[in-house]
ZAZATI-102281 format. One record per residue (C-alpha): residue in one letter; x, y, z; residue number from 1. Coordinates in pm, 1 decimal. Example, Ala and Ser with C-alpha at 12.3 -4.5 7.8 and 13.67 -1.06 7.14 Angstrom:
A, 1230.0, -450.0, 780.0, 1
S, 1367.0, -106.0, 714.0, 2
END
This chain:
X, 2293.4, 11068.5, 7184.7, 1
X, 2544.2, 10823.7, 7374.4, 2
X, 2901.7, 10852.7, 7322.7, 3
X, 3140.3, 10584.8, 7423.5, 4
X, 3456.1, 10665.8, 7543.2, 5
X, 3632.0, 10333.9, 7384.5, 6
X, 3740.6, 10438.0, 7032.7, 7
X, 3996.2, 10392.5, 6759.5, 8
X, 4121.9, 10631.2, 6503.1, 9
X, 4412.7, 10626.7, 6192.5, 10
X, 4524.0, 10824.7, 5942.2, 11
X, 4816.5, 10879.0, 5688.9, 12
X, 4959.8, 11180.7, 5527.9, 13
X, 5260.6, 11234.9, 5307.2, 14
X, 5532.3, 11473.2, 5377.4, 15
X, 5850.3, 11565.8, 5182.3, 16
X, 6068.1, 11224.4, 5181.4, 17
X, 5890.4, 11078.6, 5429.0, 18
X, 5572.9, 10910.2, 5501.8, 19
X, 5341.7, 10925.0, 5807.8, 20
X, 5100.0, 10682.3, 5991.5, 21
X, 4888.3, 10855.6, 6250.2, 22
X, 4699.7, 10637.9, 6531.5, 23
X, 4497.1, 10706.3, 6761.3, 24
X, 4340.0, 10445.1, 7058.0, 25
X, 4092.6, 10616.6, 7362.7, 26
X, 3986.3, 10415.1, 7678.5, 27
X, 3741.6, 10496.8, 7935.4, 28
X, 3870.9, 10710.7, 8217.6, 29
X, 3715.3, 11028.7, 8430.1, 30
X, 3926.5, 11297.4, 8294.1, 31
X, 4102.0, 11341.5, 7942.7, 32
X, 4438.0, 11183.9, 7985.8, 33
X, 4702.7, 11202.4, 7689.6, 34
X, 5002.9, 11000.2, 7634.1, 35
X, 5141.5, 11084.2, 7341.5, 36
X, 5419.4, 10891.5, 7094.0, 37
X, 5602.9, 11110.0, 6873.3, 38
X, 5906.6, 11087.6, 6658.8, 39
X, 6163.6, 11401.2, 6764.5, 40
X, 6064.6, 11591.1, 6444.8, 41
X, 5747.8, 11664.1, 6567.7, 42
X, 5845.3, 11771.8, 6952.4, 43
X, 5786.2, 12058.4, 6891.1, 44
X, 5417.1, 12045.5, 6806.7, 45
X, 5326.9, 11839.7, 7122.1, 46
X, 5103.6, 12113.5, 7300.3, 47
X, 4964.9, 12181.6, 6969.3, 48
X, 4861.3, 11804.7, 6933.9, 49
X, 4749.9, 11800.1, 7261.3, 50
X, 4528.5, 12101.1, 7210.6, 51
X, 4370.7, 11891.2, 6942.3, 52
X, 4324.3, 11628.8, 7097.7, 53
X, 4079.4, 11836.4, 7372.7, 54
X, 3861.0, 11957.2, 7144.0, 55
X, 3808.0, 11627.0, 6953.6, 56
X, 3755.3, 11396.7, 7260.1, 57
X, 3740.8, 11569.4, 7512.4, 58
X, 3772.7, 11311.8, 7789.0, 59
X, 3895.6, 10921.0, 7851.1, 60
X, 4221.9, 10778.0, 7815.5, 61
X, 4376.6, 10848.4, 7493.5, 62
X, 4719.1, 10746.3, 7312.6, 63
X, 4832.5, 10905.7, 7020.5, 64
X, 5139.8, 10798.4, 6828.1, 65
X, 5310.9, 10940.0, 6497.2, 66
X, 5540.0, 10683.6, 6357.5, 67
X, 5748.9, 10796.0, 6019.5, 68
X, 5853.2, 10548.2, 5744.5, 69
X, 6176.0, 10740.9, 5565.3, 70
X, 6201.7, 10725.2, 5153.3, 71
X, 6559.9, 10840.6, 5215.9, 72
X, 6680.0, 10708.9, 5569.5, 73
X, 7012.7, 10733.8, 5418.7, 74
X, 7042.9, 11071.7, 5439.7, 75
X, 6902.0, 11117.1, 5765.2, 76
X, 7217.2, 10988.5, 5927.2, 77
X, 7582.1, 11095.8, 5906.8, 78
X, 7905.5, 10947.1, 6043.3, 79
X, 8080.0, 11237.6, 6293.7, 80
X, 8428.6, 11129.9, 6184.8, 81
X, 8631.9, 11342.3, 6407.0, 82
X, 8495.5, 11126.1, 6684.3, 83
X, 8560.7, 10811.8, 6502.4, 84
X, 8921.0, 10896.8, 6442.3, 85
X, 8988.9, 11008.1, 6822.9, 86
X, 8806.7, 10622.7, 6926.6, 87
X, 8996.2, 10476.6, 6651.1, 88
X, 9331.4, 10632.5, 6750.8, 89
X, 9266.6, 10561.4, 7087.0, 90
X, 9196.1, 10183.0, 7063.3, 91
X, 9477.0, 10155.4, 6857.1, 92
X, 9703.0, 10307.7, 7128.7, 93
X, 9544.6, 10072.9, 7366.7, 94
X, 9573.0, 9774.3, 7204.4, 95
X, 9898.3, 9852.2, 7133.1, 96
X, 9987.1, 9870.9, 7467.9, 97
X, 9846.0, 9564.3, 7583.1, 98
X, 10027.3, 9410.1, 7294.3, 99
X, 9712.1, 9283.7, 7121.6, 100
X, 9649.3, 9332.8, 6712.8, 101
X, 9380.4, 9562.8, 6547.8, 102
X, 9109.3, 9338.8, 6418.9, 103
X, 8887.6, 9372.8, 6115.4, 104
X, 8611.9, 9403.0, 6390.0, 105
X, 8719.2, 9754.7, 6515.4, 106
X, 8509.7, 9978.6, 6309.9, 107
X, 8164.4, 9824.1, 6320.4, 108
X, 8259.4, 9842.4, 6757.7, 109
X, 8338.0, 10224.3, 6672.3, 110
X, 8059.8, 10241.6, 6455.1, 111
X, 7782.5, 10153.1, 6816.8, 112
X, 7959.8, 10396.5, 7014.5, 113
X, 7795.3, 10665.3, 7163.2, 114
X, 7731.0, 10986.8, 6909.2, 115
X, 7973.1, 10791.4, 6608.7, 116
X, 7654.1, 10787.4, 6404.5, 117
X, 7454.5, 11109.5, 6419.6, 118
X, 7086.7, 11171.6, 6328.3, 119
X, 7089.3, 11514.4, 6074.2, 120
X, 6880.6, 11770.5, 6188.2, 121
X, 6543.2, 11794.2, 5984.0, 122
X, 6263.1, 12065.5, 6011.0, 123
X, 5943.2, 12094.6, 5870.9, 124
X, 5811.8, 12405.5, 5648.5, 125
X, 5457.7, 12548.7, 5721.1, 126
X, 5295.2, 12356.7, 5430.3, 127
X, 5457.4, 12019.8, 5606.6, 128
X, 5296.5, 12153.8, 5932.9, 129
X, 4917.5, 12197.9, 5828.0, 130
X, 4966.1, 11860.9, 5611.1, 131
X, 5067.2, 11666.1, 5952.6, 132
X, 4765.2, 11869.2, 6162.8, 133
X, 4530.8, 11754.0, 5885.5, 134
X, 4613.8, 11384.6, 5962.5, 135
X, 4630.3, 11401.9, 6311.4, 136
X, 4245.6, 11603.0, 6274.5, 137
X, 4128.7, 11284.7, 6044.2, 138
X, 4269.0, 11003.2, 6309.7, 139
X, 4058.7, 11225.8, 6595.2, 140
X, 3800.0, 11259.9, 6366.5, 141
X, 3746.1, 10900.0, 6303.7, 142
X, 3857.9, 10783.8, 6660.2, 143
X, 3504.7, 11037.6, 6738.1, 144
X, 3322.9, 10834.3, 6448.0, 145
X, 3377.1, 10497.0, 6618.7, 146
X, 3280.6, 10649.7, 7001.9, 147
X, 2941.7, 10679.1, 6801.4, 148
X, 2913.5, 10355.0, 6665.9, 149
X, 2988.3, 10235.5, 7014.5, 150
X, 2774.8, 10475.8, 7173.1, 151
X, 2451.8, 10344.8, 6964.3, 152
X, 2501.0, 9976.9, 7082.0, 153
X, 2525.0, 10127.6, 7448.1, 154
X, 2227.4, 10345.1, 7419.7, 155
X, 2047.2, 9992.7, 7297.5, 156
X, 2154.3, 9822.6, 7562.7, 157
X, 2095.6, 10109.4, 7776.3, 158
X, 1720.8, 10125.5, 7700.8, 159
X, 1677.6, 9775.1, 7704.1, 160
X, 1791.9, 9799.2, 8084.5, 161
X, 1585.7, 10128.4, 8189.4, 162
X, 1237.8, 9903.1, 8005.9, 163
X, 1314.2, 9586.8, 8157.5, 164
X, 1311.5, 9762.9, 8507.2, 165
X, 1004.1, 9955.5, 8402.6, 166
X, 812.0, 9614.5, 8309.7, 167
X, 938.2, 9532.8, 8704.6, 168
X, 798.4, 9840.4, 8816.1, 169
X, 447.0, 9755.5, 8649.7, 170
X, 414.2, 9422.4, 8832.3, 171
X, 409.7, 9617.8, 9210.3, 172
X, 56.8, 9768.1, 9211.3, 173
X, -55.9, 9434.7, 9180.7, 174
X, 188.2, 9267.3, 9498.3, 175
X, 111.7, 9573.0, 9652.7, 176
X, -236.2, 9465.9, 9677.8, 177
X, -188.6, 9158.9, 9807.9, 178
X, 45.3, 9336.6, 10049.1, 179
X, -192.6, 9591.2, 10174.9, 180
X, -477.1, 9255.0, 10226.6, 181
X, -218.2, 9081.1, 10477.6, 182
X, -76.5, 9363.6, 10630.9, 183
X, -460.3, 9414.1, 10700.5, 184
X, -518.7, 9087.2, 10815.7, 185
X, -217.8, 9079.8, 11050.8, 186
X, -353.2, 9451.2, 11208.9, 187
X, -709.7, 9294.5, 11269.6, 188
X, -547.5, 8963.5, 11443.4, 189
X, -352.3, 9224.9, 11666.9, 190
X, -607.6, 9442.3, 11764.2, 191
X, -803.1, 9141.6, 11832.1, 192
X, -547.9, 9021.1, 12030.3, 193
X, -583.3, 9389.2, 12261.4, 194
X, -939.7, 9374.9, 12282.0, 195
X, -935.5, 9249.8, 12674.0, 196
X, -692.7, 9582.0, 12761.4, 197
X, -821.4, 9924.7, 12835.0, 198
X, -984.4, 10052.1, 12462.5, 199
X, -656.7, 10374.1, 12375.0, 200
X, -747.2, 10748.0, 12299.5, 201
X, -921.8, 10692.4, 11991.8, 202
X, -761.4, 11009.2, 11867.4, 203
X, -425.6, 10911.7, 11918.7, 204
X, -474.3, 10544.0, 11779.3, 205
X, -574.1, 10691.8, 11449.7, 206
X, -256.8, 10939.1, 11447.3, 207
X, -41.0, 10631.6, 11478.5, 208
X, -206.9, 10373.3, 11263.6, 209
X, -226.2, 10675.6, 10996.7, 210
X, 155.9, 10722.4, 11024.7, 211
X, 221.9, 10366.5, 11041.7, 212
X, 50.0, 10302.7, 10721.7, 213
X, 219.1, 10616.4, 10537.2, 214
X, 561.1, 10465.9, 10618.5, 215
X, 459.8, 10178.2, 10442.7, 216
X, 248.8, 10274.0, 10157.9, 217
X, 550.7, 10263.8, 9847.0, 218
X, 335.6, 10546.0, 9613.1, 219
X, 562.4, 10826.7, 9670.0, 220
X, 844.1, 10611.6, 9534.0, 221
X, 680.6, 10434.4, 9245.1, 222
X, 630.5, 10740.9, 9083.3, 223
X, 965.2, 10933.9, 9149.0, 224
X, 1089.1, 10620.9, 9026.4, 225
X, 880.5, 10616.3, 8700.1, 226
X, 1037.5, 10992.9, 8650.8, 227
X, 1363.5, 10906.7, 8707.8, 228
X, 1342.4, 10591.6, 8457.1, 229
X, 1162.0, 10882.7, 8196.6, 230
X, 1417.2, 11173.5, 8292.4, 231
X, 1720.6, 10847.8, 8195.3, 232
X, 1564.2, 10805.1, 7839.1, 233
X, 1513.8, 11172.2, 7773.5, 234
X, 1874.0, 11244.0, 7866.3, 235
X, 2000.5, 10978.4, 7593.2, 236
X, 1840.6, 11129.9, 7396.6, 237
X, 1975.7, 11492.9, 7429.3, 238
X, 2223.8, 11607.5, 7138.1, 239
X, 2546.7, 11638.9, 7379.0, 240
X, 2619.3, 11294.4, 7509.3, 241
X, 2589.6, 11349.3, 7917.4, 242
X, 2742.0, 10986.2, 8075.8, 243
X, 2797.4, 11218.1, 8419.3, 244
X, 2383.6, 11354.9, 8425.6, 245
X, 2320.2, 10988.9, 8362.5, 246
X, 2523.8, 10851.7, 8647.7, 247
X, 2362.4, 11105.6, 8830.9, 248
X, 2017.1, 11008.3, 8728.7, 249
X, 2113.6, 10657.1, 8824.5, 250
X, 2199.7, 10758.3, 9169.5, 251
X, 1844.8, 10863.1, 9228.8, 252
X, 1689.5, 10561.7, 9043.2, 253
X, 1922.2, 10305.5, 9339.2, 254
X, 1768.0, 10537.2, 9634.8, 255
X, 1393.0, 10493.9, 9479.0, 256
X, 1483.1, 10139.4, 9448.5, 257
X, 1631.3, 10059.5, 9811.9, 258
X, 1353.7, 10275.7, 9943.5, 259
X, 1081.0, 10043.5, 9817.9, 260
X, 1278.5, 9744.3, 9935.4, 261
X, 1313.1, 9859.6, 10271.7, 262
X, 944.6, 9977.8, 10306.5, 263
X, 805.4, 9652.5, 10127.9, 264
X, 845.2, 9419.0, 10413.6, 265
X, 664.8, 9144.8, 10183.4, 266
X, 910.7, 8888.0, 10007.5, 267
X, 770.4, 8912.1, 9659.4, 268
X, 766.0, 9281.3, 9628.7, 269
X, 1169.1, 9207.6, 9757.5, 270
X, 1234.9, 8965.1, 9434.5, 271
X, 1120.9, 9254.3, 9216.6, 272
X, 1364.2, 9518.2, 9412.1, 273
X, 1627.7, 9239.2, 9349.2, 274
X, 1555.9, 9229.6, 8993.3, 275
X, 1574.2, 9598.0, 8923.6, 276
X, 1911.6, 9659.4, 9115.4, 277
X, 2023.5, 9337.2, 8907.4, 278
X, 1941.2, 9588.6, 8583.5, 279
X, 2071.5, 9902.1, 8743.2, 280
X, 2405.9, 9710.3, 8777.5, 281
X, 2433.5, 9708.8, 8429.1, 282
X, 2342.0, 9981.1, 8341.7, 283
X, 2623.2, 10120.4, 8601.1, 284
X, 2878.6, 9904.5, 8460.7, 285
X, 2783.9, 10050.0, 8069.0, 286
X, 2796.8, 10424.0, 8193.7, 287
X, 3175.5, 10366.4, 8305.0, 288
X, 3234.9, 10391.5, 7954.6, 289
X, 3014.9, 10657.3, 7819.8, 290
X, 3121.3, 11036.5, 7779.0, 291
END
């Protein structure tokens, strides 16, 4: 199973006077990393949101925000009208010194002063509490619901990658042949070439051409290449999405690959190598954003 990390997530609940819209938007990123938007009526639950917010996604970078539409915003606001006397009383006095009148316009400028108009205090009984959690647990849960949908066009494109590089991998046995018949050709026209010098330690001439030959023969990597490529597509497969193993797992599948390049020494067998790191660039650039 692949997970994406990209994902999108909203909810709505209804509380006493007051309705709720619940989002939630989560971005690739290597560790979990919350930024949260939440009215002041619900400060006080912020670790407890966060907590959520763990155990539903567990990792990328993830905005939540609460946003409240009032039925009675009236009554969520009072005037403190002590204060607004003392301003009023004390532009009055000012103006009166400077010899200027009191407009009409005085009260709406008391009215944007600081603390003139006061937010009332509001809390939330348990029932309001669980009904808020709820919401905030469906936007997670369907934020999760769209990783998956993203995850299963990944995991296509994924496997579409890992086979296209396997079909690559086929086609070497057969350049690898034609490798082996001119790197033949171009030993026999060198030893020719030595046949008027003194003949070597037979003994010796074998140990080298045998280790000269095993640095070039590419069968040790073909086929911890084929595992890796197997290993890949069994790991997608696993029930926990693993975007880390798989990185991993790519790791090995570049060294395999850059191994047979640098052993090939034949410019066909090179275009393949070229082909497959094309492919394991994308599939790099997918697991980025995978869980």
């Amino acid at each position: 199973m692949i997970k994406s990390m990209t994902g999108y997530g909203k909810s709505q609940c209804q509380l006493p006077d007051m309705s709720v819209s619940i989002e939630v938007k989560s971005l690739n990123g290597k560790t979990l990393d919350i930024n949260l938007k939440v009215p002041g009526l619900f400060k006080s639950k912020e670790q407890e949101i966060r907590s959520l917010i763990g155990r539903h996604l567990c990792r990328g970078k993830t905005e939540l925000s609460i946003s409240v539409d009032s039925e009675s915003n009236a009554n969520m606001y009072a005037l403190n009208r002590s204060l607004m006397d003392k301003y009023y009383e004390e532009l009055k006095d000012f103006a009166a010194r400077a010899g200027a009148s009191v407009s009409d316009h005085l009260i709406p400028a008391i009215l944007r002063l600081p603390e003139v108009v006061q937010q009332e205090e509001q809390s939330l009984g348990d029932n309001e509490w669980e009904t808020l959690m709820q919401g905030v647990i469906a936007a997670l849960l369907q934020c999760d619901e769209h990783r998956l949908s993203e995850g299963a066009h990944l995991e296509k494109d994924l496997k579409l990658r890992i086979h296209n590089i396997s079909v690559l991998l086929d086609a070497l046995p057969a350049l690898e042949k034609t490798r082996i018949e001119s790197l033949r050709e171009r030993l026999l026209k060198s030893l020719e070439s030595l046949k008027d010098l003194p003949s070597p330690d037979p003994g010796r001439f074998e140990q080298e051409m045998l280790y000269y030959l095993e640095k070039l023969d590419l069968t040790e990597e073909v086929v911890r290449l084929r595992k890796h490529l197997a290993y890949f597509t069994d790991t997608m497969s696993e029930t926990i999405s693993g975007g880390k193993k798989l990185g991993f797992i790519s790791q090995e599948i570049g060294r395999e690959i850059n191994t047979i390049g640098s052993k090939a020494n034949d410019a066909e067998i090179q275009k393949v190598v070229v082909e497959m790191k094309d492919e394991l660039e994308k599939i790099k650039e997918q697991l980025m954003n995978i869980l």
